[in-house]
SEDOTOR-892055 format. One record per atom (N, C-alpha, C): atom name; x, y, z. Coordinates in steps of 0.1 Angstrom, whole numbers, plus 5000, padded with zeros to 4 digits. Last residue first. Layout:
CA | X | Y | Z;
...
END
This chain:
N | 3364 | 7643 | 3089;
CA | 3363 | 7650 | 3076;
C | 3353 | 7637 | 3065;
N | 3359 | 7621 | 3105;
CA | 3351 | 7638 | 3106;
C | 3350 | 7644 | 3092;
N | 3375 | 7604 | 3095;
CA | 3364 | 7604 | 3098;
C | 3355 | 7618 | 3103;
N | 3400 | 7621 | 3104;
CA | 3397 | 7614 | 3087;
C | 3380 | 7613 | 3084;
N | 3400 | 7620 | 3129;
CA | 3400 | 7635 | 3121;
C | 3395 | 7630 | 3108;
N | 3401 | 7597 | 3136;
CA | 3387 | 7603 | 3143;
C | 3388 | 7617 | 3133;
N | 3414 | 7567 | 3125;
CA | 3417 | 7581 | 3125;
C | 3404 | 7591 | 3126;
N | 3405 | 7542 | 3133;
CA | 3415 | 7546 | 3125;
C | 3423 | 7560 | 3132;
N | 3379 | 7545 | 3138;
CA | 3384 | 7540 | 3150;
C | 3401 | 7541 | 3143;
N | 3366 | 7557 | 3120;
CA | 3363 | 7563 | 3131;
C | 3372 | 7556 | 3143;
N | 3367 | 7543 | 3091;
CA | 3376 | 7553 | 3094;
C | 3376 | 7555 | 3113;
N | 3346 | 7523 | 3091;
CA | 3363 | 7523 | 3089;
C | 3371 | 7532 | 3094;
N | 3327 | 7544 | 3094;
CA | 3327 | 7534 | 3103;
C | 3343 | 7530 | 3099;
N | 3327 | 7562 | 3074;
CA | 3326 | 7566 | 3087;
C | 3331 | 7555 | 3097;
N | 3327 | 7543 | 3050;
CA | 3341 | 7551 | 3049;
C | 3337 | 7554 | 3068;
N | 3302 | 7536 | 3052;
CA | 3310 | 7523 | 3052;
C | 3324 | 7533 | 3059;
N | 3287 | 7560 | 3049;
CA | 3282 | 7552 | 3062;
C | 3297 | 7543 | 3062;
N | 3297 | 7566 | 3021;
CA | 3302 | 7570 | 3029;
C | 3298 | 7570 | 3047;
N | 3281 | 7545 | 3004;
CA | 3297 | 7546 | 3007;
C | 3300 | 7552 | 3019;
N | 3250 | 7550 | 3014;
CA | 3259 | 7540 | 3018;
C | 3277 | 7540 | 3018;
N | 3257 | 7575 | 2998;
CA | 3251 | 7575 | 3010;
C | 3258 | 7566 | 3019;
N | 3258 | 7569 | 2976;
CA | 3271 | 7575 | 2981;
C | 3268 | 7579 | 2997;
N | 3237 | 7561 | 2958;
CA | 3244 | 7555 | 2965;
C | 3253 | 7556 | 2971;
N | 3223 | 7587 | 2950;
CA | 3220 | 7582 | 2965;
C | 3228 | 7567 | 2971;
N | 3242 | 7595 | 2933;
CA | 3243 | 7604 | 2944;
C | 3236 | 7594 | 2954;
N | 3231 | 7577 | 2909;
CA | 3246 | 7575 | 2913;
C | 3240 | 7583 | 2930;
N | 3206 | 7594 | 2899;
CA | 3208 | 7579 | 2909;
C | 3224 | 7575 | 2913;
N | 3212 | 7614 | 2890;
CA | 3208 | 7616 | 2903;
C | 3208 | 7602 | 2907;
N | 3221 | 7607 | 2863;
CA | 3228 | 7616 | 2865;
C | 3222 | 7615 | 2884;
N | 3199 | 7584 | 2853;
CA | 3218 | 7583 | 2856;
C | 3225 | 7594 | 2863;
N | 3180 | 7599 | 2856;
CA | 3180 | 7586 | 2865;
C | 3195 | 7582 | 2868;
N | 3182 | 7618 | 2833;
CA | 3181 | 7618 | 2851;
C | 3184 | 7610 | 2859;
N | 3184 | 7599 | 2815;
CA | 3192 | 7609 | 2819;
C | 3197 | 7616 | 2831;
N | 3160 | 7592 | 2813;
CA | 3169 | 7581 | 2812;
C | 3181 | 7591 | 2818;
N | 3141 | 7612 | 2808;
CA | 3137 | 7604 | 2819;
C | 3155 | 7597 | 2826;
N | 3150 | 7620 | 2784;
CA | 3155 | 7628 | 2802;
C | 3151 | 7618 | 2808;
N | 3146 | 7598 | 2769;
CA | 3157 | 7597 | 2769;
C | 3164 | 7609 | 2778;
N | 3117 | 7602 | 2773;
CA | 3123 | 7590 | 2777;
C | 3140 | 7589 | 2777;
N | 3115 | 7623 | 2760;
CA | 3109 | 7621 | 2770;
C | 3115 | 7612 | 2777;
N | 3117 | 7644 | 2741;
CA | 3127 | 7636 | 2742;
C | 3124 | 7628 | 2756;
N | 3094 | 7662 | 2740;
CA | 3099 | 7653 | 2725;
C | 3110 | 7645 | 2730;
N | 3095 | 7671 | 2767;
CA | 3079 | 7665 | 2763;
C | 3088 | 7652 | 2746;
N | 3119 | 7684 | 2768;
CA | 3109 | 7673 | 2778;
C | 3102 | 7661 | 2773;
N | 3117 | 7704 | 2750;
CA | 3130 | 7698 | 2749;
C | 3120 | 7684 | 2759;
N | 3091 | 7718 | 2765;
CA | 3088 | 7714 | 2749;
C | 3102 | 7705 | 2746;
N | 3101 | 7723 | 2785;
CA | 3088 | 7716 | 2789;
C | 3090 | 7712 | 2769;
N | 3123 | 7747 | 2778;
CA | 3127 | 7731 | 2790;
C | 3115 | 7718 | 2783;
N | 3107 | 7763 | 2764;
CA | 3117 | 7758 | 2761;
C | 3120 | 7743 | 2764;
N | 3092 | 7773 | 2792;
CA | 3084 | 7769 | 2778;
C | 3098 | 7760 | 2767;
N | 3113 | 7783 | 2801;
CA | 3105 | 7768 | 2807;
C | 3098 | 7763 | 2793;
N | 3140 | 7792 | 2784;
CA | 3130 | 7795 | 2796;
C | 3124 | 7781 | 2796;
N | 3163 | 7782 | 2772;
CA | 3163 | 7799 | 2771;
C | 3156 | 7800 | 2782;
N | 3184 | 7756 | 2784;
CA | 3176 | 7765 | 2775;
C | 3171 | 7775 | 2781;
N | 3224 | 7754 | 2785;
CA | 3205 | 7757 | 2789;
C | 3197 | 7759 | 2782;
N | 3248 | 7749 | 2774;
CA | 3240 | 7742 | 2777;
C | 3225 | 7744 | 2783;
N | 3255 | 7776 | 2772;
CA | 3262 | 7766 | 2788;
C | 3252 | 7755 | 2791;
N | 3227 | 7788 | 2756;
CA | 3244 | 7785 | 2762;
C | 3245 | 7780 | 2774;
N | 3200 | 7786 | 2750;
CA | 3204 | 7800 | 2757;
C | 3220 | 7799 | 2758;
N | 3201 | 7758 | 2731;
CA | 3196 | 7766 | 2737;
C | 3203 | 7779 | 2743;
N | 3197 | 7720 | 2732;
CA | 3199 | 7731 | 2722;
C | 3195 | 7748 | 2730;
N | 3205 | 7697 | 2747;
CA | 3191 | 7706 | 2744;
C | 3200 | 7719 | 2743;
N | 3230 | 7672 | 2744;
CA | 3225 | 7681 | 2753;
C | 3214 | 7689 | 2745;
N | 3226 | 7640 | 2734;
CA | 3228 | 7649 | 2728;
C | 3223 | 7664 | 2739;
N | 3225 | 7612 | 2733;
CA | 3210 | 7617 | 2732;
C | 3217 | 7632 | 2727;
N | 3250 | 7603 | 2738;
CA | 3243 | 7596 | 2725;
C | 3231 | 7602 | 2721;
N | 3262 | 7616 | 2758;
CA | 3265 | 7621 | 2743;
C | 3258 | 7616 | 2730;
N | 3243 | 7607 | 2774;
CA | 3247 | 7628 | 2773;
C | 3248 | 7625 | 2763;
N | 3253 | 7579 | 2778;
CA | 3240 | 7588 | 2776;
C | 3234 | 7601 | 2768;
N | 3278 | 7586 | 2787;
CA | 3279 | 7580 | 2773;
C | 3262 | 7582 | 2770;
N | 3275 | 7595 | 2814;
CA | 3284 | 7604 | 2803;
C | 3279 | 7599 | 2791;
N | 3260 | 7579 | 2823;
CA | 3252 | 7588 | 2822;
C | 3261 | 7598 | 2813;
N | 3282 | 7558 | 2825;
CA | 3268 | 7554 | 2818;
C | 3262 | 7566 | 2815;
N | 3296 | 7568 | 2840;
CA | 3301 | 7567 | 2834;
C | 3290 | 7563 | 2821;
N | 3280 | 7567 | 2868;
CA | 3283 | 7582 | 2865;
C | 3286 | 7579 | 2847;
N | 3275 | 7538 | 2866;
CA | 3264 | 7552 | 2864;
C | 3270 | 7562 | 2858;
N | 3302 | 7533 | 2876;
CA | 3297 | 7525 | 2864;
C | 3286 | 7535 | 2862;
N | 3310 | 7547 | 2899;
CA | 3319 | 7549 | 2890;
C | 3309 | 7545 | 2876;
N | 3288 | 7535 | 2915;
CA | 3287 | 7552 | 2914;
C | 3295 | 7551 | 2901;
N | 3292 | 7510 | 2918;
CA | 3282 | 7510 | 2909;
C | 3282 | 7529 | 2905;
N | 3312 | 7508 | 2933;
CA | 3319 | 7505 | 2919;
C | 3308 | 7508 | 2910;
N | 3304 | 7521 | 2959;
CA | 3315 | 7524 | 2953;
C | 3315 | 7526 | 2938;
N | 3282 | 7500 | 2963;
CA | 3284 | 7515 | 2957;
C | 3290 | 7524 | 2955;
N | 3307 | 7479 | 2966;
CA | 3292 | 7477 | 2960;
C | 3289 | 7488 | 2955;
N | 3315 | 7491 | 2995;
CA | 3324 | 7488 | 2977;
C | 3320 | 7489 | 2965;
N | 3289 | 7493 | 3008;
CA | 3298 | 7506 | 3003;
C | 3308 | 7501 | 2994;
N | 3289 | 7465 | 3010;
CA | 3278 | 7472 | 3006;
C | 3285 | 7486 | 3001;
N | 3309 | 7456 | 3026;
CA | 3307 | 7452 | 3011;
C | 3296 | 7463 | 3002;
N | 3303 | 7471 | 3051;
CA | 3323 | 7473 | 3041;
C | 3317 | 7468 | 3024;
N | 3289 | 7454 | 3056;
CA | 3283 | 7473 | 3051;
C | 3294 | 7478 | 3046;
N | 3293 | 7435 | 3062;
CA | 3282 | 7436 | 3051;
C | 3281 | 7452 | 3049;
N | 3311 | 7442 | 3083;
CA | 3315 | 7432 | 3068;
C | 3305 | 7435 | 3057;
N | 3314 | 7445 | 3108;
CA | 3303 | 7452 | 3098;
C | 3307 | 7454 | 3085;
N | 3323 | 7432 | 3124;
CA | 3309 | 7425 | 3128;
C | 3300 | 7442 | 3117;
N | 3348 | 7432 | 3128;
CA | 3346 | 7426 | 3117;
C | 3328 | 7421 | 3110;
N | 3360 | 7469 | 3129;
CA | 3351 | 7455 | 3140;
C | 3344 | 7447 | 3123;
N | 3389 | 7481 | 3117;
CA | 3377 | 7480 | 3121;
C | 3366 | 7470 | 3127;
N | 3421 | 7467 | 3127;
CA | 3411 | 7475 | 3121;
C | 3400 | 7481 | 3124;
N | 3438 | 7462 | 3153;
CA | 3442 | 7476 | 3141;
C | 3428 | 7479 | 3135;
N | 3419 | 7454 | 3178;
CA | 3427 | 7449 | 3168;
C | 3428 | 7467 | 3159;
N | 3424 | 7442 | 3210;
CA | 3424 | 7452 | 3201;
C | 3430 | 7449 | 3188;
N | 3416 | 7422 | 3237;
CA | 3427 | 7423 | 3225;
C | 3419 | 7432 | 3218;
N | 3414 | 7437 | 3272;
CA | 3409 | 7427 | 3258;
C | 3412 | 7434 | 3248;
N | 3446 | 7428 | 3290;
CA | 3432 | 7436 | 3289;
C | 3425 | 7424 | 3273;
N | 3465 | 7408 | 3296;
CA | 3468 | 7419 | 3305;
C | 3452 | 7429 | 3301;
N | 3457 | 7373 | 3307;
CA | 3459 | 7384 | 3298;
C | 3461 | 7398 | 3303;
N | 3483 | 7348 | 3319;
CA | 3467 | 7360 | 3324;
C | 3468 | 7367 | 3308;
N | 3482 | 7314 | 3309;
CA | 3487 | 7332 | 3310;
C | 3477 | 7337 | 3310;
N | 3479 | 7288 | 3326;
CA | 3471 | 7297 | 3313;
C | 3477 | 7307 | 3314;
N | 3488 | 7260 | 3331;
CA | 3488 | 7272 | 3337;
C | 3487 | 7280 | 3322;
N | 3468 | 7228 | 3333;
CA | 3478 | 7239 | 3328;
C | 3477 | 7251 | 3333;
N | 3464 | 7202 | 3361;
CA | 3461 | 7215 | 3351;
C | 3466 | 7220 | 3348;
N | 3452 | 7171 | 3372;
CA | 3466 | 7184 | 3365;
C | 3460 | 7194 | 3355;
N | 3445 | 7157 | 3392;
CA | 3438 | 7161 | 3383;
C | 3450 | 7173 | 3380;
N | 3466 | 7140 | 3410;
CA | 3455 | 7134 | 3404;
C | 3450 | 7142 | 3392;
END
C-alpha cells in the first residue's frame, strides 16, 4: 500500500574544505579593504609627491616643533590630506585581517595564529 524509499544513513554531518559560507559578507568586506588599502596607500604616495615632503633637519624631518607647527599651519590642508591617506589605509586592515582569521582558522590553525 504505502511504499517507501530506502534513504542511506549518513555516517556524520557533512564538512566542507572551506570556510562556513554564513560569513560571506565579511569575506567581501575584507576584499573590499583589501583593494581599498592598495588604492590609499597608492593615493597617499602620489600625494607626497605632488605636495612635496617639508623641508628640514634630513630623513625628511624637520628640525623641531616650531618648525613642524609653522610647515602645518602653511600647508594645512594638504597634511590634513596626507594624513588621512597615510593613517586611514591602517584602520582598514582591521577588517582584512578579521576576514584572513576566520578563513584561515578552520584551514590551517598555525596560518591563522600567525
Amino acid at each position: 500500500m504505502f511504499q517507501t524509499k530506502a534513504t542511506p544513513a549518513r555516517a556524520g554531518p557533512e564538512t566542507s574544505a572551506g570556510p562556513d559560507g554564513a560569513w560571506r559578507t565579511l569575506f567581501r568586506a575584507g576584499a573590499l579593504s583589501a583593494a581599498l588599502f592598495v588604492v590609499l596607500t597608492l593615493a597617499s604616495i602620489v600625494a607626497i609627491a605632488i605636495t612635496g615632503l617639508p623641508s628640514g633637519g634630513g630623513a625628511s624631518t624637520l628640525p623641531n616643533a616650531a618648525a613642524t607647527l609653522r610647515y602645518i599651519d602653511s600647508n594645512r590642508w594638504a597634511f590634513i590630506i596626507d594624513e588621512l591617506l597615510i593613517q586611514g589605509p591602517f584602520l582598514l586592515t582591521i577588517c582584512l585581517f578579521m576576514a584572513l582569521y576566520v578563513a584561515l582558522r578552520q584551514a590551517n590553525r598555525s596560518w591563522a595564529a600567525i
